[in-house]
C-alpha positions in Angstrom: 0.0 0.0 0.0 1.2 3.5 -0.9 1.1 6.7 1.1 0.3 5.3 4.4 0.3 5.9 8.1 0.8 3.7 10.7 0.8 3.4 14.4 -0.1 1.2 17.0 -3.7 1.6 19.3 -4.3 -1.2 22.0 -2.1 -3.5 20.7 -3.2 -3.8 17.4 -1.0 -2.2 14.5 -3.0 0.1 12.7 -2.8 2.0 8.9 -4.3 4.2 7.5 -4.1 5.7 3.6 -2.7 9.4 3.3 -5.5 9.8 0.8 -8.3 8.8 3.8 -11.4 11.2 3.5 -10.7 12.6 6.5 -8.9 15.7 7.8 -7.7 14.0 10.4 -6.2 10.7 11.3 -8.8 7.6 12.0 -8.2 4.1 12.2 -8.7 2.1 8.9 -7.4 -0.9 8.9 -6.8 -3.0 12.7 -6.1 -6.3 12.1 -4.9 -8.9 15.0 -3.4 -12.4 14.8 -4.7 -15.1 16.8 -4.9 -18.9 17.5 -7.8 -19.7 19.8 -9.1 -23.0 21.4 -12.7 -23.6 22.3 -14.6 -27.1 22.9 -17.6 -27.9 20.4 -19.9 -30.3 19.5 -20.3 -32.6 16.2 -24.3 -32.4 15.6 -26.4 -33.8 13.1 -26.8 -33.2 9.7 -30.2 -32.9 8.9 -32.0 -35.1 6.0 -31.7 -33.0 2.8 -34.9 -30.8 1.3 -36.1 -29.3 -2.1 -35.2 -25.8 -2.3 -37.9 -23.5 -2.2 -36.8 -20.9 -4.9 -37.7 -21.3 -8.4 -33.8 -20.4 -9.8 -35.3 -17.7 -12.3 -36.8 -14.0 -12.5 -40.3 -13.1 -13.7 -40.5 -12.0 -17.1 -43.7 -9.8 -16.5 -44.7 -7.7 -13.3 -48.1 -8.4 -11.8 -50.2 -5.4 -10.8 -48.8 -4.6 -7.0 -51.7 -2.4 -5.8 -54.3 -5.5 -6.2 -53.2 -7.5 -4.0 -51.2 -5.3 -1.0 -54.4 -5.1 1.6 -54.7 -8.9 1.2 -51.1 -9.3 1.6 -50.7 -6.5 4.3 -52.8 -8.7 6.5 -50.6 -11.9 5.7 -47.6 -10.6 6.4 -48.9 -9.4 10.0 -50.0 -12.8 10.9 -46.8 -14.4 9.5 -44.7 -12.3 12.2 -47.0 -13.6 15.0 -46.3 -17.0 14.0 -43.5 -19.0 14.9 -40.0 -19.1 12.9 -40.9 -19.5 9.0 -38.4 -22.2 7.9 -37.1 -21.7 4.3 -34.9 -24.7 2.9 -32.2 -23.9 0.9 -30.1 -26.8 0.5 -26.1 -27.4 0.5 -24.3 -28.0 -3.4 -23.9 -31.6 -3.8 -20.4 -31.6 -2.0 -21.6 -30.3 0.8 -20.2 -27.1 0.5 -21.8 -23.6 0.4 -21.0 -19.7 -0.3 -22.7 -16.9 -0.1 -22.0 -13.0 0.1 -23.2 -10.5 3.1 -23.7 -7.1 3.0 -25.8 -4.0 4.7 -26.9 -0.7 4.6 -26.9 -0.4 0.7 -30.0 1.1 -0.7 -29.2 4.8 -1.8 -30.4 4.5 -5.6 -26.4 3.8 -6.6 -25.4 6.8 -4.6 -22.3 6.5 -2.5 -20.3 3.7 -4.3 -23.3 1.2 -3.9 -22.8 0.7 -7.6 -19.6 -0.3 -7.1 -20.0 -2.6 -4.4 -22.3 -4.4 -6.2 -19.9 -4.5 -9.8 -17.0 -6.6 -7.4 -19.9 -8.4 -5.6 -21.1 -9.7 -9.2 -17.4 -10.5 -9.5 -16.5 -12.1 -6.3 -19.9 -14.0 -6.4 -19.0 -15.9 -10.1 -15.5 -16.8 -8.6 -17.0 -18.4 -5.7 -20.6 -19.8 -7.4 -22.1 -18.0 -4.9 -25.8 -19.9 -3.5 -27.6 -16.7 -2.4 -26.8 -13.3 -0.9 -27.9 -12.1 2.7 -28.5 -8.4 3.6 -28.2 -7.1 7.2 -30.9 -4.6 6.6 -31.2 -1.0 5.8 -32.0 -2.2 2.5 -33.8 1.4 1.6 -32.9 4.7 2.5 -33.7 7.2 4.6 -37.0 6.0 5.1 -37.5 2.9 3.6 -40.6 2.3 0.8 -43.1 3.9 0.5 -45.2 1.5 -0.7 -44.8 -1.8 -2.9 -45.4 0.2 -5.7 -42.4 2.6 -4.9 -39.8 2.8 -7.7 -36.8 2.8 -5.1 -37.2 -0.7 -5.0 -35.8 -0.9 -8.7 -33.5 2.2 -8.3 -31.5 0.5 -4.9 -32.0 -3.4 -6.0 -33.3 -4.4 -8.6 -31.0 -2.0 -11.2 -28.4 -2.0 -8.9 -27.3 -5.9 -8.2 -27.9 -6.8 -11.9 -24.5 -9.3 -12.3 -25.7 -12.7 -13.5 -24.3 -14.3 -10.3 -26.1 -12.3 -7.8 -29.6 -13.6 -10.0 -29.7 -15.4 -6.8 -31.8 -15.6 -3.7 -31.5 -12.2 -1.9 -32.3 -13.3 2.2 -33.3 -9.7 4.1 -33.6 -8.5 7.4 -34.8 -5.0 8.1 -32.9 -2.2 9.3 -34.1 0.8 11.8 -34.6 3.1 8.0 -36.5 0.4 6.7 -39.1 0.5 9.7 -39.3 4.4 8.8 -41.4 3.8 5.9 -43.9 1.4 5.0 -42.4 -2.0 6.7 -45.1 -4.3 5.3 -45.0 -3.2 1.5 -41.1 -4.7 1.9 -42.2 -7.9 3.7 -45.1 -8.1 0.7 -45.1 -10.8 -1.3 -45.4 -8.3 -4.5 -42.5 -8.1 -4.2 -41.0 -11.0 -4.7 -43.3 -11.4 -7.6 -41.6 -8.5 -9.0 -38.5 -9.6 -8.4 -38.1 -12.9 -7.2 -34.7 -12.7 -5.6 -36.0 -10.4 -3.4 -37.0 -12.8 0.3 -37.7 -10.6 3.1 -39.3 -11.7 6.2 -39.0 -10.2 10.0 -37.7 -13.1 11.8 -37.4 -17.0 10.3 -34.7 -19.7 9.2 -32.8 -20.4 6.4 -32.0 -24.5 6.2 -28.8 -25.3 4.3 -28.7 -28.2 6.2 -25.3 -28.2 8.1 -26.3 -24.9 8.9 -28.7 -23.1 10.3 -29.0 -19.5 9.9 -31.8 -17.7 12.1 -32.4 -14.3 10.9 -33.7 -12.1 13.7 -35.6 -8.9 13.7 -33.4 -6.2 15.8 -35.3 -3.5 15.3 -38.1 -3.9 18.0 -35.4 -4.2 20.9 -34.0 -0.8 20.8 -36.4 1.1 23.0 -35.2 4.2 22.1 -37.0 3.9 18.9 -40.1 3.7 20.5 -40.0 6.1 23.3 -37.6 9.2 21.7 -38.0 8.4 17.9 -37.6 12.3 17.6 -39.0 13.2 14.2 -38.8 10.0 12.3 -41.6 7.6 12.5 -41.4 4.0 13.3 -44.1 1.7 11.3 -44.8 -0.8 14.8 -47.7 -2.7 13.1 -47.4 -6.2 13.5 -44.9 -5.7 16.5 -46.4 -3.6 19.3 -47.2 -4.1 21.7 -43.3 -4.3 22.3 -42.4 -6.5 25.2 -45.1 -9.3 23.9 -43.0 -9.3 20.5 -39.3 -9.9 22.0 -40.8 -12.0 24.3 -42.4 -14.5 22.0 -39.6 -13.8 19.7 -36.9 -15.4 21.7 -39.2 -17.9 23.1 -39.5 -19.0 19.5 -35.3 -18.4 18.7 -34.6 -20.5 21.8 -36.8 -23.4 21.2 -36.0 -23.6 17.1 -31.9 -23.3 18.0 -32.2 -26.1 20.8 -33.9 -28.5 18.0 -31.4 -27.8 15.4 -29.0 -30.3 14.8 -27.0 -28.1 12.4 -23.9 -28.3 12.7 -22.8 -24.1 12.6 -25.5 -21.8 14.0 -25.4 -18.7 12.6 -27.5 -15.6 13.6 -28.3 -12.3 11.6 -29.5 -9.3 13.0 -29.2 -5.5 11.4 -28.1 -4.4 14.8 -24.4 -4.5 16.4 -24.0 -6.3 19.5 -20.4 -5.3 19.8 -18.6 -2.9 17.5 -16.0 0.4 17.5 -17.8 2.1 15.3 -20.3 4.8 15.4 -23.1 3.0 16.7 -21.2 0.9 19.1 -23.4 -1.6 21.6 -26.8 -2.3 21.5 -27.5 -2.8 25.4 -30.8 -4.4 24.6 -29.6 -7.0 22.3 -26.9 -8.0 24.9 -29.2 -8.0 27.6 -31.9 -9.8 26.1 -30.9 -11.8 23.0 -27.1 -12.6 23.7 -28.0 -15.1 26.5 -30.3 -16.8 23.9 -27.0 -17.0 21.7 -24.7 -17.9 23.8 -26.8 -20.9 25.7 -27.7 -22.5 22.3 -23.9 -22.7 20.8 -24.3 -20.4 18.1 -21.4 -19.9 15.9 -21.7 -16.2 14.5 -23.5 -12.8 15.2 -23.4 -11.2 11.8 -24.9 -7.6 11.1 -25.5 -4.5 9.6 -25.9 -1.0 11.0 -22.4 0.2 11.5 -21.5 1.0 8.3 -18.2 -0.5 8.2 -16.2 -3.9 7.8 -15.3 -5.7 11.2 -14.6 -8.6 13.4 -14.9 -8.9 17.2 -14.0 -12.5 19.1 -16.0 -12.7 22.3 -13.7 -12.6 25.2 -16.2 -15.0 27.7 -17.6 -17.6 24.8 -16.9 -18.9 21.1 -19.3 -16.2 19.7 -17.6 -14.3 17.1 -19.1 -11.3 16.0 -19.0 -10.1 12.2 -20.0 -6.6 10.6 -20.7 -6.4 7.3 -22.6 -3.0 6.5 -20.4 -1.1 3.9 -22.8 -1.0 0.9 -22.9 2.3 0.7 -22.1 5.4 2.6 -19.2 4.6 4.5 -16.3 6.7 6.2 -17.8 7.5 9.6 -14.5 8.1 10.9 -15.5 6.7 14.3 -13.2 4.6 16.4 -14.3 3.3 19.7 -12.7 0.8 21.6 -14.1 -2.5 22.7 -13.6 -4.9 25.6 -13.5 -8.2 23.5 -11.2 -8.9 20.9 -10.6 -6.6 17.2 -9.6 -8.5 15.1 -10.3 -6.3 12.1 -11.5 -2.9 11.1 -12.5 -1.5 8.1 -14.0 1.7 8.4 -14.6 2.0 4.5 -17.3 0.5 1.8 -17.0 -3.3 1.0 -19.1 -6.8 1.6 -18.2 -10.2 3.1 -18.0 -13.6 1.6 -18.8 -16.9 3.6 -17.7 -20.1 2.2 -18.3 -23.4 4.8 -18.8 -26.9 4.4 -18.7 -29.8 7.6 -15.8 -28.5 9.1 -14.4 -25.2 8.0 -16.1 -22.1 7.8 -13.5 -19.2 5.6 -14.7 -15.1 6.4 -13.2 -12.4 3.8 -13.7 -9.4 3.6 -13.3 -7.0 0.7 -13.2 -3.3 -0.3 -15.1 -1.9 -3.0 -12.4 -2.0 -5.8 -12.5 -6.2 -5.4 -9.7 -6.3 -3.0 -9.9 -9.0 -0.2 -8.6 -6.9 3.2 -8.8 -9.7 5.8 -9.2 -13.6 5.8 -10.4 -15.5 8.7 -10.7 -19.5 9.2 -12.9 -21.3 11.8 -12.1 -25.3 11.8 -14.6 -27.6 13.5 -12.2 -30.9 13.9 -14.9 -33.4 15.6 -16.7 -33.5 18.4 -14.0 -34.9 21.2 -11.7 -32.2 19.8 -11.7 -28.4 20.2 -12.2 -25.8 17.2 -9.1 -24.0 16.2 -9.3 -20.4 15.3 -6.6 -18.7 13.1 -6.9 -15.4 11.7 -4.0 -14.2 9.1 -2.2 -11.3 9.2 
């Protein structure tokens, strides 16, 4: 790397580019080496299923105001049910890849279109099976209806490379509750573009894994009581404490029955992060537990809208931030009391490759290249996991 500055904070040698969009010094890249040891479990595989997407995009758009009362009402009493399971199978070796990325829908603005040109890329070289967003799919304020032409503008125009022609998996963000949340849980969507699968909370089956995507936005109680002047669109969730209540009732009993063998959450939120948003208190007081007592693997999210990777001091739970899609460069640094492994406070995704035993993390900036590689091993279940991360 050219032009750069370097110093040390915490232990961790840090660099930054002379030609950082800041007046003054931030951190931009923090990267540790470490070998960890941690006991696991060999679960399980579960019996194999028939994926549930159809591989292809509609020709033809249906009319989307037809139908959105009907489907307003379904998608309400779908979030009051328990965990929707999607199957979505392994490849026939087992293996499976996918990209992650967050807090990307600004109509192409803020080098979203070139996120998604080296996410086209990076998704042919691995033959990708699907893509999962972290939420904050539309900003500022989300859709305004399933009619609105944002959904083209940040998506559907945007992500057009033939290897992300793949299922989309979405969470929503805190912007996309600011606008009409139930026109982006509508099926019209979908129908529209049928990459496009967002749901509040519910399970994606790739059989020896498990992810459980979780709705985040509901716990932080400051967007209920001090919204200020944005508005939160609480149908289907309020009354509040019934919702997280029923919601990890329903996490907690779907994690204990999986016999996957990683266990992988997603949330928009961060749980732990040094970036401008920091800790969510309510997620650590209320879901973490959940996460912790049920083995999962990985917390991966959104909100921070930066690249980053945090190993839990007090459990295995690593924690992975994937929510460059767009406007980046908060130029925010705040320390944590677990373990940096890496920061990236610039623009950029995440792929995921994992089969039985291995699960391999990389993260790259928006010009393609990879910044940081990280390797979890599950040996067997008398041995412990080893954890390397590279330099």
């Amino acid at each position: 790397m050219q032009g750069v500055l370097s110093t040390k904070t915490n232990g961790y040698q840090v660099t930054c580019p002379q030609s950082c969009p800041f007046e003054t010094y931030v951190p931009h890249y923090i990267c540790g080496s470490r070998v960890r040891h941690f006991h696991t479990f060999l679960l399980t595989q579960p019996t194999a299923a028939v994926p549930s997407w159809s591989g292809h995009r509609p020709m033809a758009t249906r009319s989307r105001g037809s139908m959105a009362a009907a489907l307003a009402l379904l998608a309400v009493a779908v979030a009051a049910a328990e965990l929707e399971r999607v199957e979505h199978p392994a490849k026939n070796d087992g293996s499976l890849s996918l990209l992650v990325v967050g807090d990307w829908g600004r109509k192409g603005a803020y080098n979203q279109t070139m996120v998604a040109e080296q996410m086209g890329k990076v998704g042919e070289k691995l033959d990708i099976d699907f893509v999962v967003s972290t939420g904050d799919n539309f900003y500022e304020n989300g859709l305004t209806g399933v009619d609105d032409q944002q959904f083209e503008e940040s998506f559907a125009n945007i992500y057009t490379a033939q290897s992300l022609n793949k299922p989309w998996y979405l969470v929503l963000g805190n912007h996309d509750y600011r606008g009409d949340a139930l026109a982006q849980l509508s099926p019209v969507l979908n129908k529209i573009d049928d990459r496009f699968i967002c749901k509040r909370s519910f399970i994606v089956d790739a059989e020896m894994v498990e992810f459980f995507f979780i709705d985040t936005t509901p716990f932080q109680e400051k967007y209920w009581t001090h919204p200020k002047d944005d508005h939160y669109d609480w149908r289907g969730v309020a009354p509040r404490g019934n919702y997280i209540d029923n919601l990890l009732k329903d996490l907690d009993e779907a994690m204990k029955k999986s016999t996957a063998k990683w266990k992988i959450a997603i949330g928009h939120h961060t749980m732990r992060s040094v970036s401008d948003h920091g800790e969510t208190k309510e997620l650590l007081q209320l879901l973490l537990p959940v996460l912790k007592d049920n083995g999962v693997d990985f917390y991966i999210n959104g909100h921070d809208h930066c690249l980053e990777h945090i190993s839990s001091r007090d459990s295995p739970l690593q924690y992975f931030t994937s929510g460059g899609g767009s406007k980046a460069w908060r130029g925010v640094f705040q320390p944590t009391d677990d373990k940096l492994q890496f920061f990236y406070d610039g623009q950029g995704f995440m792929s995921l490759q994992l089969n039985q035993y291995q699960a391999d993390f990389i993260f790259y900036d928006v010009y393609g290249n990879s910044l940081y590689t990280w390797t979890s091993n599950k040996i067997n279940h008398h041995q412990p996991s080893i954890f390397v991360t590279e330099e």
